[in-house]
C-alpha positions as CSV (number, residue, x, y, z in Angstrom):
1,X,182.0,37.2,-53.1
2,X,179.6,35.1,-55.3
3,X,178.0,36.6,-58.6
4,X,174.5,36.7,-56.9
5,X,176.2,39.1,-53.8
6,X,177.8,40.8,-56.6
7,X,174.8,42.0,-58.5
8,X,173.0,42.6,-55.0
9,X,175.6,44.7,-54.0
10,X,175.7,47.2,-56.9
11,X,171.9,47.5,-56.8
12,X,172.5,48.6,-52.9
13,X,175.3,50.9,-54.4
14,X,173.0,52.3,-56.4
15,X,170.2,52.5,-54.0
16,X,172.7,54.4,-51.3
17,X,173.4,56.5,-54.6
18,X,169.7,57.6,-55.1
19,X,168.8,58.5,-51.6
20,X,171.8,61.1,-51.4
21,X,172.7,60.2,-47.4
22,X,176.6,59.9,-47.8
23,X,176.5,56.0,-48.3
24,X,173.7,55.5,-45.7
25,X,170.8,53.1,-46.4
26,X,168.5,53.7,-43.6
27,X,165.5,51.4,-44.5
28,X,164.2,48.2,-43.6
29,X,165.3,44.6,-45.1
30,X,161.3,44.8,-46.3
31,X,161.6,48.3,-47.9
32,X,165.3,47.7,-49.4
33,X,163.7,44.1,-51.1
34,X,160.6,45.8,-51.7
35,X,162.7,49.1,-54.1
36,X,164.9,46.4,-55.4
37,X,162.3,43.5,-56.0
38,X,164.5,40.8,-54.4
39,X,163.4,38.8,-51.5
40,X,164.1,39.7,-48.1
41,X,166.5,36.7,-47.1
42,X,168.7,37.4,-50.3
43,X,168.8,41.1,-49.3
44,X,170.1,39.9,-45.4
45,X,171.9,37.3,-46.6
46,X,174.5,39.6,-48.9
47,X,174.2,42.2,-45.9
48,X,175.9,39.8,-43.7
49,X,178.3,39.2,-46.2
50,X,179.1,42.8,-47.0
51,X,179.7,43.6,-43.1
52,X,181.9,40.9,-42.7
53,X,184.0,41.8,-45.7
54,X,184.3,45.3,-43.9
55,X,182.1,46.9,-47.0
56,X,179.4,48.5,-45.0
57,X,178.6,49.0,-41.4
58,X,175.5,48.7,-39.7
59,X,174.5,52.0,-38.3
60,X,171.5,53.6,-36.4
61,X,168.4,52.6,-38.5
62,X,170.3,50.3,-41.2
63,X,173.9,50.2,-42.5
64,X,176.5,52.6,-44.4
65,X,179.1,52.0,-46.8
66,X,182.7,52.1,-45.2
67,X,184.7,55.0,-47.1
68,X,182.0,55.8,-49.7
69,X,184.0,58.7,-51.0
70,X,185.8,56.5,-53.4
71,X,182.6,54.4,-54.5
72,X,180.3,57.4,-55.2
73,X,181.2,57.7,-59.7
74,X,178.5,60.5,-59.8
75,X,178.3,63.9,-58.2
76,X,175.5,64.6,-56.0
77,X,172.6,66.6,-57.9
78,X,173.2,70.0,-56.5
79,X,177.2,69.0,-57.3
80,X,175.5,69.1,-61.0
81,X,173.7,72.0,-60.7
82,X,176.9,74.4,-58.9
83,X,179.1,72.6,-61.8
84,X,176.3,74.0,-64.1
85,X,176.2,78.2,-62.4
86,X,180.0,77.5,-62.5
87,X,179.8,77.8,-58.5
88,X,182.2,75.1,-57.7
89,X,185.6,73.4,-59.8
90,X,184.7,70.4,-61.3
C-alpha cells in the first residue's frame, strides 16, 4: 500500500469511526470525497485497493471494514457514557 492509500485509508477509518455503524460506510463515492475533501477517483481508487487487500468489503449501500473489532481504538459514545454511570467494566 502506497503513502497516498495510506493517509486515505485512516481518514475512512475515521469516517467509519464517526458514523458509529460497526465499520460500515454506507455513502456514496460523492458524499465520502465530499466529508473528506478528496476527489472522487482518489476515494475509488484506494477502495479498490482496500477490497482487494481483503480490508473492507463492499456491502449493501457501500462497503465495511473486514473484522473491525480490532481496528476500532475508541469506545462507542454510549460505551463512554456506561463507563461514566459505572454501568459496564471498562
Amino acid at each position: 500500500m502506497d503513502d497516498k492509500t495510506f493517509r486515505v485509508f485512516i481518514l475512512l477509518l475515521c469516517l467509519a469511526n464517526e458514523l458509529e455503524d460497526d465499520g460500515e460506510i454506507n455513502l456514496s463515492v460523492k458524499d465520502i470525497a465530499w466529508r473528506l475533501r478528496i476527489f472522487e477517483k482518489i476515494i475509488s481508487k484506494t477502495i479498490s485497493e482496500l477490497i482487494l487487500l481483503s480490508i473492507v468489503e463492499q456491502c449493501e449501500g457501500g462497503f465495511r471494514f473486514i473484522n473491525n473489532e480490532s481496528q476500532v481504538l475508541e469506545p462507542t459514545r454510549v460505551q463512554r457514557q456506561k463507563r461514566v454511570w459505572n454501568l459496564i467494566d471498562p
